[in-house]
LUMNU-421088 format. One record per residue (C-alpha): residue in three letters; chain; z, x, y negated. Coordinates in nm, 2 decimals, m for minus. Layout:
! LUMNU-421088
r; c; z; x; y
ALA; A; Z; X; Y
...
END
This chain:
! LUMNU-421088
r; c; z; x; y
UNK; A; 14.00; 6.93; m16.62
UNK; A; 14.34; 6.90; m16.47
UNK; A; 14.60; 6.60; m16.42
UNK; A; 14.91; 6.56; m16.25
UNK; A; 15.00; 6.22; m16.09
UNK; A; 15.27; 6.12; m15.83
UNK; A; 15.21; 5.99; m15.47
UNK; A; 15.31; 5.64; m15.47
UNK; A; 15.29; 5.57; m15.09
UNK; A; 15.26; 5.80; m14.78
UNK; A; 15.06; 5.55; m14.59
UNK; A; 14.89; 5.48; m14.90
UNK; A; 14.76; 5.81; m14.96
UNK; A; 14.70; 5.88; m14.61
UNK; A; 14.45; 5.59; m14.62
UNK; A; 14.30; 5.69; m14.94
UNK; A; 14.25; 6.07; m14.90
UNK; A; 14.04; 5.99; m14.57
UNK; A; 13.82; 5.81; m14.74
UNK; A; 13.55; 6.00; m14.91
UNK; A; 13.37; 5.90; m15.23
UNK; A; 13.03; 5.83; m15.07
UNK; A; 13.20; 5.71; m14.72
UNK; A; 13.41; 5.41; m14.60
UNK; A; 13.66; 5.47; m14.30
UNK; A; 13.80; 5.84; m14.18
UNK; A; 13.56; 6.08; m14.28
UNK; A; 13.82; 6.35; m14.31
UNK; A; 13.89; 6.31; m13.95
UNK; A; 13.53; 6.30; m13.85
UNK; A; 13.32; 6.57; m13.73
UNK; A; 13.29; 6.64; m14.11
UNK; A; 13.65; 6.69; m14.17
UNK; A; 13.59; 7.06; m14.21
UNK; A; 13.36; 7.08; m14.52
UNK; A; 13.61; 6.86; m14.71
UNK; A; 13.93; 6.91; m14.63
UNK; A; 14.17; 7.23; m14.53
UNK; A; 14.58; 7.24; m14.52
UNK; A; 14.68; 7.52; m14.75
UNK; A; 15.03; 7.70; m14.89
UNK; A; 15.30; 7.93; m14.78
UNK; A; 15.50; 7.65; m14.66
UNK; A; 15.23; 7.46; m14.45
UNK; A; 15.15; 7.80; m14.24
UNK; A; 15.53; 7.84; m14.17
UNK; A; 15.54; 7.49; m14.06
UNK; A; 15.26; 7.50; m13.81
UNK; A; 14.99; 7.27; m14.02
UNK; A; 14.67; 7.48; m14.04
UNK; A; 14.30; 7.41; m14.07
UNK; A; 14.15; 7.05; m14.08
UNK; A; 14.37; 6.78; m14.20
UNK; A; 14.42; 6.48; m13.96
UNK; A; 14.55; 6.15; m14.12
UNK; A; 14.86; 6.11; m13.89
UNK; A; 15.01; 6.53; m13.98
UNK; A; 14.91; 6.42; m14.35
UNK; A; 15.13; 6.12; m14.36
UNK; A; 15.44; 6.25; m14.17
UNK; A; 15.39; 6.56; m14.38
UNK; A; 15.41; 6.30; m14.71
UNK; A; 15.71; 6.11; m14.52
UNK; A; 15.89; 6.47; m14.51
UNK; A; 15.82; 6.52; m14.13
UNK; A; 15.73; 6.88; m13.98
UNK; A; 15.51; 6.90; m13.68
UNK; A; 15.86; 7.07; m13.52
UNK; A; 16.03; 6.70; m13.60
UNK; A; 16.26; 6.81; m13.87
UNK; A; 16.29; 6.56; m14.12
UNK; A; 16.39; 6.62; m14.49
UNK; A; 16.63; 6.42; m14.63
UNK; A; 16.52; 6.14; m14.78
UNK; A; 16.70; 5.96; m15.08
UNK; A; 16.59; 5.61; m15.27
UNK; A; 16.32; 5.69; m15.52
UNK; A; 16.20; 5.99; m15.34
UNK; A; 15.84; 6.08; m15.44
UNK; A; 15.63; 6.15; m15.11
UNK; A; 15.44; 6.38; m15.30
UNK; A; 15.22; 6.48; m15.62
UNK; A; 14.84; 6.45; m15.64
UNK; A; 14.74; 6.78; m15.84
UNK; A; 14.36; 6.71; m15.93
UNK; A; 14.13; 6.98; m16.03
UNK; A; 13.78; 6.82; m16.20
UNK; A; 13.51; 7.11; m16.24
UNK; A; 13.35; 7.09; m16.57
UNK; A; 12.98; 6.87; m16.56
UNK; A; 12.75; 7.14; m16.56
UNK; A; 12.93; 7.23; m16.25
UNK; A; 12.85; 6.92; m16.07
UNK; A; 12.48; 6.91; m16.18
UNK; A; 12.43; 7.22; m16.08
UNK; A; 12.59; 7.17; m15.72
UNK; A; 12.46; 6.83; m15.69
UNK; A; 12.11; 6.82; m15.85
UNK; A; 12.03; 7.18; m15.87
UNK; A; 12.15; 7.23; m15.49
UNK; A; 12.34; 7.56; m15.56
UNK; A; 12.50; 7.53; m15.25
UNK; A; 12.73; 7.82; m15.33
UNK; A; 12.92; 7.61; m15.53
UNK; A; 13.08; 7.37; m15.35
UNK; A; 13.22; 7.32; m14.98
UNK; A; 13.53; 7.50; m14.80
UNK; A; 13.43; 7.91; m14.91
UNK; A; 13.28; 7.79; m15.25
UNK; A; 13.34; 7.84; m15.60
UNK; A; 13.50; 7.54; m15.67
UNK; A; 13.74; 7.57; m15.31
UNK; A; 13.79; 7.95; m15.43
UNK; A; 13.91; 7.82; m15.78
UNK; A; 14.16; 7.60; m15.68
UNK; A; 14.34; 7.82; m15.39
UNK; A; 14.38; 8.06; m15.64
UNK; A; 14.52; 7.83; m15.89
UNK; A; 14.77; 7.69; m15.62
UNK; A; 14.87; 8.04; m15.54
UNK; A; 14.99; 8.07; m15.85
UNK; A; 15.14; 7.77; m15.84
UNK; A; 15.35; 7.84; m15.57
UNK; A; 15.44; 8.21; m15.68
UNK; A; 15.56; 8.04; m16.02
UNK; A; 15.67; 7.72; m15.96
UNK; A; 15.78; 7.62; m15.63
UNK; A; 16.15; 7.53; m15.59
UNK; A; 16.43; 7.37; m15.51
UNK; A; 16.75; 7.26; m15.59
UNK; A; 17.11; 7.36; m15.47
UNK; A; 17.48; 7.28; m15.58
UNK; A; 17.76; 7.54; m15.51
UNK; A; 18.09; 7.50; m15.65
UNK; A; 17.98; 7.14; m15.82
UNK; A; 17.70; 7.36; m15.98
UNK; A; 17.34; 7.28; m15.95
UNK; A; 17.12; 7.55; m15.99
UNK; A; 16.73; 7.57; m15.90
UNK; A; 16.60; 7.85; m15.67
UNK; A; 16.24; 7.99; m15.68
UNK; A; 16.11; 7.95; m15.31
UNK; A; 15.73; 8.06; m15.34
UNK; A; 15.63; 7.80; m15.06
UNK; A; 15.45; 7.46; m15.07
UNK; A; 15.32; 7.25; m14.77
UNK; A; 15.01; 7.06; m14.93
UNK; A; 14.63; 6.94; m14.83
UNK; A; 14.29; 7.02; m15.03
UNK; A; 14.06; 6.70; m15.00
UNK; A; 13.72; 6.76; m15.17
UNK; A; 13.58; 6.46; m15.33
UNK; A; 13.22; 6.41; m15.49
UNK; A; 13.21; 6.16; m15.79
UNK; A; 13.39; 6.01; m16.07
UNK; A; 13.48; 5.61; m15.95
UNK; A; 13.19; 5.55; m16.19
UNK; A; 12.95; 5.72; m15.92
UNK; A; 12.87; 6.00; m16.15
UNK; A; 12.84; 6.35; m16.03
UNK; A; 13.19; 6.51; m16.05
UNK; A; 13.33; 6.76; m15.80
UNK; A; 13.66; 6.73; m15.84
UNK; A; 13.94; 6.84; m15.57
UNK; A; 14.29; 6.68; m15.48
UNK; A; 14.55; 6.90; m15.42
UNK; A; 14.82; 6.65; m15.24
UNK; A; 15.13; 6.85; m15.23
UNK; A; 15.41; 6.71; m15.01
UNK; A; 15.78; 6.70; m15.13
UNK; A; 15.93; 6.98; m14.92
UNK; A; 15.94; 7.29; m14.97
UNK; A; 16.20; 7.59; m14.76
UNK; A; 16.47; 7.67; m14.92
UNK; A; 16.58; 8.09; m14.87
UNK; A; 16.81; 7.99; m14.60
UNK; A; 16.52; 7.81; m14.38
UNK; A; 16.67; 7.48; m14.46
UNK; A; 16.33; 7.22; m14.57
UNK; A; 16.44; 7.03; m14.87
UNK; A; 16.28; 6.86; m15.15
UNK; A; 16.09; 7.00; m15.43
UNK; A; 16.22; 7.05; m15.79
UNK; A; 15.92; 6.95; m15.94
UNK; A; 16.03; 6.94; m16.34
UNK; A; 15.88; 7.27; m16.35
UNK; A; 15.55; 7.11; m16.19
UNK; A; 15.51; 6.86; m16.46
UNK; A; 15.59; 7.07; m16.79
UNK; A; 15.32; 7.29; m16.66
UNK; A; 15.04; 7.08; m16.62
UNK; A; 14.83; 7.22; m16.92
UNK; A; 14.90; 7.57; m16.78
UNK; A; 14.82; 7.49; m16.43
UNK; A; 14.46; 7.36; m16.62
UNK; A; 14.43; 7.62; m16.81
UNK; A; 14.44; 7.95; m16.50
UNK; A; 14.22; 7.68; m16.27
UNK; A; 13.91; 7.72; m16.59
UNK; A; 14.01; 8.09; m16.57
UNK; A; 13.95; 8.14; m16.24
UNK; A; 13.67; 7.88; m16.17
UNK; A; 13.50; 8.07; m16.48
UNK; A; 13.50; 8.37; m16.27
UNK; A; 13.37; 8.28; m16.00
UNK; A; 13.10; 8.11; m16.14
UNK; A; 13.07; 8.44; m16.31
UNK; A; 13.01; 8.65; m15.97
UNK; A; 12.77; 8.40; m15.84
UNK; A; 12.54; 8.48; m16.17
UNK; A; 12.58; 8.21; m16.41
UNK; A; 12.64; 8.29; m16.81
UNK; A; 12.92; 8.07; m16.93
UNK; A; 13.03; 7.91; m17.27
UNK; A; 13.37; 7.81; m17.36
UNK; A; 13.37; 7.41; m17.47
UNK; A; 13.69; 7.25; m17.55
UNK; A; 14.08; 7.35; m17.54
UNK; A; 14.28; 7.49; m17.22
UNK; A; 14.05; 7.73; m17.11
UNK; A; 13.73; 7.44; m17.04
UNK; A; 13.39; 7.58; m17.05
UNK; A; 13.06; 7.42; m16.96
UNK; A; 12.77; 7.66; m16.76
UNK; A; 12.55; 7.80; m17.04
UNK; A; 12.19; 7.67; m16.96
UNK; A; 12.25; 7.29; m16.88
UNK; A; 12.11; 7.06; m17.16
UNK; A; 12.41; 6.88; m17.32
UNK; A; 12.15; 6.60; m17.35
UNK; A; 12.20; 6.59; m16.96
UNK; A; 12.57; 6.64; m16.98
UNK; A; 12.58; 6.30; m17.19
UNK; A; 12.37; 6.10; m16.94
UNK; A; 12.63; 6.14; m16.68
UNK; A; 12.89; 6.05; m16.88
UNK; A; 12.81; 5.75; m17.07
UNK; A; 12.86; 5.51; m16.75
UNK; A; 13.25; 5.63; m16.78
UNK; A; 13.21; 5.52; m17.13
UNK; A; 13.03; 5.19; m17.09
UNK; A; 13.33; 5.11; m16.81
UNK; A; 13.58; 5.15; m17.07
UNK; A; 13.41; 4.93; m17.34
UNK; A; 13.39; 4.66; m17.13
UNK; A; 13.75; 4.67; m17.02
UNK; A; 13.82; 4.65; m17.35
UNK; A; 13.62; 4.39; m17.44
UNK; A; 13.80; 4.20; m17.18
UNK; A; 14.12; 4.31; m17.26
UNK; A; 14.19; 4.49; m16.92
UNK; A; 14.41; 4.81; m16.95
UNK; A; 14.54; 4.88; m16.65
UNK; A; 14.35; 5.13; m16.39
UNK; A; 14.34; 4.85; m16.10
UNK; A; 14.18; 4.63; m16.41
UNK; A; 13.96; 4.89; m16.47
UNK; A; 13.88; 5.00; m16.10
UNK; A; 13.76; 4.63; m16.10
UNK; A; 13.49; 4.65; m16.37
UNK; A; 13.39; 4.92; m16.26
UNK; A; 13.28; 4.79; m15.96
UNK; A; 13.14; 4.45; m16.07
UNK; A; 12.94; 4.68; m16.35
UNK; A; 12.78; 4.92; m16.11
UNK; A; 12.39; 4.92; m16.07
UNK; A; 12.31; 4.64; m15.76
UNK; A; 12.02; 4.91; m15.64
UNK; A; 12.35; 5.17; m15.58
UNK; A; 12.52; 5.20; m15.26
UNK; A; 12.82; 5.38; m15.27
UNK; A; 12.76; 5.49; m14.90
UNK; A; 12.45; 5.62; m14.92
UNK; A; 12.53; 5.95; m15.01
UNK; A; 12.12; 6.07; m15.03
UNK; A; 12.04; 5.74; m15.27
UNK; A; 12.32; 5.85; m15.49
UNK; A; 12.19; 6.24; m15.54
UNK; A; 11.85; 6.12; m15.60
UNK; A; 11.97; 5.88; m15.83
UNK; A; 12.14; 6.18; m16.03
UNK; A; 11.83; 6.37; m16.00
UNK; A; 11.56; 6.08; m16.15
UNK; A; 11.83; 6.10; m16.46
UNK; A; 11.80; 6.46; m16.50
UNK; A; 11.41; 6.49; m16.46
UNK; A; 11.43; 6.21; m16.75
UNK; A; 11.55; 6.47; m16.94
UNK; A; 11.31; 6.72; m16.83
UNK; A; 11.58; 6.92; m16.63
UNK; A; 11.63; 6.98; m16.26
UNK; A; 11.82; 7.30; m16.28
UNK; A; 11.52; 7.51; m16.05
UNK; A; 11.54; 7.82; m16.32
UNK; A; 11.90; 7.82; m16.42
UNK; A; 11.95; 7.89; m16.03
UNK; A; 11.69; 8.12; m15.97
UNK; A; 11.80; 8.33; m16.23
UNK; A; 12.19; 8.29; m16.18
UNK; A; 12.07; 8.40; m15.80
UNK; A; 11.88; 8.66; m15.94
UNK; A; 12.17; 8.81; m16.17
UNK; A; 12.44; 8.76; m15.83
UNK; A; 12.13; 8.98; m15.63
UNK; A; 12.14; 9.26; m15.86
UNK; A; 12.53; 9.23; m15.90
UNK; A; 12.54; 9.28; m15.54
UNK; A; 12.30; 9.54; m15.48
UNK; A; 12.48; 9.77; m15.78
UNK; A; 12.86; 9.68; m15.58
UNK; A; 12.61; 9.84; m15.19
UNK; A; 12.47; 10.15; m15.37
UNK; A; 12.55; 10.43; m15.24
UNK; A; 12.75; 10.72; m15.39
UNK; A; 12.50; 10.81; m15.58
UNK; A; 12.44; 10.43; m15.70
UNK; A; 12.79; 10.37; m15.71
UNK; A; 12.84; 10.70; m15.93
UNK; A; 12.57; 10.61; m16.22
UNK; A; 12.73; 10.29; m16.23
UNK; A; 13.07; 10.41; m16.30
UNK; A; 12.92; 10.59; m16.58
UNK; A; 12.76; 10.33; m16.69
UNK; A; 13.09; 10.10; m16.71
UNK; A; 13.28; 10.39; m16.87
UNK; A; 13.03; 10.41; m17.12
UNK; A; 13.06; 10.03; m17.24
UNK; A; 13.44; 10.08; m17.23
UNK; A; 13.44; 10.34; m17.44
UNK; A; 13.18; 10.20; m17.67
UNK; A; 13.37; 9.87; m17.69
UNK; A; 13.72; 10.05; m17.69
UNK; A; 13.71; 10.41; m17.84
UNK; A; 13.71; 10.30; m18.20
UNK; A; 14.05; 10.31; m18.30
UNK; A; 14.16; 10.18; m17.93
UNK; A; 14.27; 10.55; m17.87
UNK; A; 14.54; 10.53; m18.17
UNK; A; 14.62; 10.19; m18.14
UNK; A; 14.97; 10.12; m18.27
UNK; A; 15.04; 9.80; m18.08
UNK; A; 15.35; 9.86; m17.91
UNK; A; 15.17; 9.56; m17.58
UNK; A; 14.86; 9.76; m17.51
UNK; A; 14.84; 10.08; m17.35
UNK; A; 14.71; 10.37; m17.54
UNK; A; 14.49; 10.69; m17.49
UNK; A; 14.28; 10.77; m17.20
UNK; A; 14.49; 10.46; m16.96
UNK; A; 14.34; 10.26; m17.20
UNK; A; 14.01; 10.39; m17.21
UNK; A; 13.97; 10.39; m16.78
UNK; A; 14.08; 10.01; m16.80
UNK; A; 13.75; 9.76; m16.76
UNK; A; 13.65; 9.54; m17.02
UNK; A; 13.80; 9.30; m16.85
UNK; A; 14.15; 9.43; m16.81
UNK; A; 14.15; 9.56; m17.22
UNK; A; 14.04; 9.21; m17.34
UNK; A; 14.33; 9.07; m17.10
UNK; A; 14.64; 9.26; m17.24
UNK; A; 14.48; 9.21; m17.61
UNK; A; 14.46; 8.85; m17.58
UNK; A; 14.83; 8.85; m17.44
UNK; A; 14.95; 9.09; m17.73
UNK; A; 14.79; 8.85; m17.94
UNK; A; 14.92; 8.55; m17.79
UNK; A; 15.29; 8.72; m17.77
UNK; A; 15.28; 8.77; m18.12
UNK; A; 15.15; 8.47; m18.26
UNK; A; 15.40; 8.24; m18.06
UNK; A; 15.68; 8.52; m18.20
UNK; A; 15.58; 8.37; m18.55
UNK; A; 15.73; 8.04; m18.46
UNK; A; 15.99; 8.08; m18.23
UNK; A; 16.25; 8.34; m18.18
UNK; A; 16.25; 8.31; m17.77
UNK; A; 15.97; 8.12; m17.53
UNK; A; 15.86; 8.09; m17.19
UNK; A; 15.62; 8.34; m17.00
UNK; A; 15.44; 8.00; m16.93
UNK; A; 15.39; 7.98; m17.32
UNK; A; 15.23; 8.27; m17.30
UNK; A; 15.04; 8.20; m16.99
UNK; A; 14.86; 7.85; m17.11
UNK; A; 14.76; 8.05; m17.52
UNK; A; 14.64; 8.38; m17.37
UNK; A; 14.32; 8.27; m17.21
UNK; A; 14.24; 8.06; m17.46
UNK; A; 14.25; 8.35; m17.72
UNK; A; 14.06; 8.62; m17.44
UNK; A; 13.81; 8.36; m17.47
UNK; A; 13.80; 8.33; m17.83
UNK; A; 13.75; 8.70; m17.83
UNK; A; 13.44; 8.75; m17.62
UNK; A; 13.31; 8.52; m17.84
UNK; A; 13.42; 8.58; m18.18
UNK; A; 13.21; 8.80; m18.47
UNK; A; 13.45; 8.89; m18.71
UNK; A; 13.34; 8.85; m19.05
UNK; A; 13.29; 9.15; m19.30
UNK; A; 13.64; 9.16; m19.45
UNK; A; 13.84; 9.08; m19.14
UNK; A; 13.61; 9.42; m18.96
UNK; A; 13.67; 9.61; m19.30
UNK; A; 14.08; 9.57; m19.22
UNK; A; 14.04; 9.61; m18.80
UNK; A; 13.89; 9.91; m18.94
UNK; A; 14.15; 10.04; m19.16
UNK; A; 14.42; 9.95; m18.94
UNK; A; 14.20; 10.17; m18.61
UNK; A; 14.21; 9.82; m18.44
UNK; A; 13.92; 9.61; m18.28
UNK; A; 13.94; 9.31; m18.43
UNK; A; 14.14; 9.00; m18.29
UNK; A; 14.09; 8.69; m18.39
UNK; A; 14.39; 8.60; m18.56
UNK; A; 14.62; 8.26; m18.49
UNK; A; 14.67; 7.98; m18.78
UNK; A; 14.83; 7.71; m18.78
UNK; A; 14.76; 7.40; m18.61
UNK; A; 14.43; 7.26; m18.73
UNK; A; 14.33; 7.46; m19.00
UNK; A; 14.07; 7.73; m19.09
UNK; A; 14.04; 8.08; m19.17
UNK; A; 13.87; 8.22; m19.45
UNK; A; 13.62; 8.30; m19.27
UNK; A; 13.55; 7.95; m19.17
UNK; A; 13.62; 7.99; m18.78
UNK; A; 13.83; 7.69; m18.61
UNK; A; 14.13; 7.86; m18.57
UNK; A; 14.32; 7.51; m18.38
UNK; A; 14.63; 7.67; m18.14
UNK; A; 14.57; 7.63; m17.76
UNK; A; 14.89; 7.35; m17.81
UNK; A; 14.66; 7.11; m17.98
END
């Protein structure tokens, strides 16, 4: 999950993001600052801010002050910043948390991995600022942003959720060197695309470190294929029991709610003690007769074997080349090779692609055209947020008799095709846009 929110306060947030879930005071300028926290961005390097993240940089940073002392110019209603945060799906969490994959989580893990990426991207695509010449105002890509990664623990219900806040700071350096503030329109209308390439990437990852996963929901979520949902519902029904009660009493607000939630929470639960928490989680899995031992060993297993095929030797490296060409041209060869689509290479390019990169530029073709049905001209963003969700749908997807029949005629491999809104195919197969 992904949301979008604006920093209120610099001091504010500077107080609140060195505070850890589990700790009270400045634990991201403790001795354990560098597990949880990291500066990151094009823009912070250039301005000097690097590594841990003290709380005094990270205020004057949301203030629009550079270590150097240049200030940007601040107007009434400026935002100090925006609080990007990146909520890794449950099965995640158990697994970091109660199964102990330790791969997961921390400053080089999947999670951490995930969400650089993502904010790459981010800045590539979306960073910029504004400028008036000649009474015009124009906005200018700058590919920089100055912003902080602050790893957090659980959901304020004190369930297991990694989740990370990206805090991005409203500056960014405009082509001629001058710091200015962000045009952040961009930022918000993108929020279900930012969403969607964090699942993508977090899915991969997750992927190389030898867990099997299953898409569950729209924008690109998934859930780690092995964890009961039975234990995905225990650790969420506090969240749900928090909102009943609010409205039973008629609170709405998230300081209401922030409120029950604390006079609701279990007396034997100490929100500090990070080790009575964990164990906590762990009693509530083995009530479910899961601890997440096997699911590890074998994703361990599967990232072992991964590994020693990537060391072979030329000989190794050789068979497994042939190997992988095989597949391709198993999966691809029928019909790939004539393929009339005018968005997907053709012939033998198409056949040395990986699986990988084929069912890529399919679901793009596929999302290119199906957006084409309904508008003349869209946004590569558009095309962006649909395209993963239809990849997805195609590892997945069996296509029924008829719709292989016509692949077949047409010397196409089938691709799930895109209805309207809501509805089904004749096949039966929820067909609901990635919009929904």
């Amino acid at each position: 999950m992904h949301s979008i929110a604006s920093v209120k306060s610099a001091s504010g947030a500077a107080k609140y993001f060195t505070k850890d879930d589990f700790v009270s005071g400045e634990y991201y300028t403790d001795e354990k600052a560098g597990d949880v926290s990291m500066w990151g961005g094009e823009g912070a390097t250039a301005a000097g801010l690097t590594g841990t993240v003290s709380q005094e940089a990270f205020a004057k940073a949301l203030s629009g002050e550079l270590p150097s002392g240049e200030k940007v110019e601040v107007r009434d209603g400026r935002r100090p910043g925006f609080d990007l945060t990146f909520s890794a799906p449950k099965s995640v969490s158990v697994m970091a948390y109660i199964a102990g994959d330790k791969r997961i989580l921390g400053p080089d893990g999947a999670q951490t991995k995930a969400v650089q990426q993502t904010m790459a991207w981010v800045e590539k695509n979306i960073a910029a600022g504004r400028i008036t010449k000649d009474g015009k105002t124009e906005t200018l890509k700058t590919g920089n942003l100055v912003y902080a990664l602050f790893q957090h623990d659980t959901s304020r219900a004190l369930d297991p959720q990694a989740h990370i806040h990206a805090i991005v700071a409203n500056m960014t350096q405009m082509p001629d060197g001058k710091w200015q503030a962000l045009d952040a329109q961009k930022l918000w209308a993108s929020n279900t695309v930012i969403g969607s390439i964090y699942h993508s990437f977090l899915r991969n990852e997750l992927e190389k470190l030898g867990y099997q996963t299953r898409m569950d929901g729209k924008h690109g979520t998934f859930e780690i294929v092995g964890v009961p949902k039975a234990v995905l519902e225990v650790f969420s029904q506090r969240r749900e029991q928090i909102m009943e009660k609010a409205a039973e009493l008629g609170i709405v607000s998230p300081k209401g709610r922030d409120g029950v939630t604390v006079n609701t929470r279990d007396p034997k639960l100490n929100v500090e003690d990070r080790d009575g928490l964990v164990l906590d989680w762990m009693a509530k899995a083995a009530e479910q007769g899961f601890d997440g031992k096997k699911l590890l060993e074998g994703a361990l297993e599967n990232a072992a074997k991964a590994e020693q095929r990537e060391n072979a030797g030329p000989i190794g490296r050789g068979y497994t080349v042939i190997a992988d060409a095989v597949k391709v041209a198993m999966e691809t060869v029928s019909g790939l090779l004539r393929s009339p689509d005018p968005l997907v290479d053709r012939g033998f390019v198409r056949l040395a692609q990986s699986t990988g990169q084929a069912n890529a530029q399919l679901a793009v073709a596929s999302a290119i055209r199906s957006l084409s049905q309904r508008e003349a001209a869209f946004d590569k963003d558009k095309v962006a947020k649909k395209a993963p969700r239809l990849r997805s749908q195609r590892r997945h997807h069996r296509p029924c008799r008829g719709e292989g029949r016509a692949a077949h005629r047409e010397g196409q491999t089938p691709i799930r095709r895109d209805y309207p809104p809501r509805s089904e195919g004749r096949c039966g197969h929820d067909t609901r846009s990635a919009s929904d």
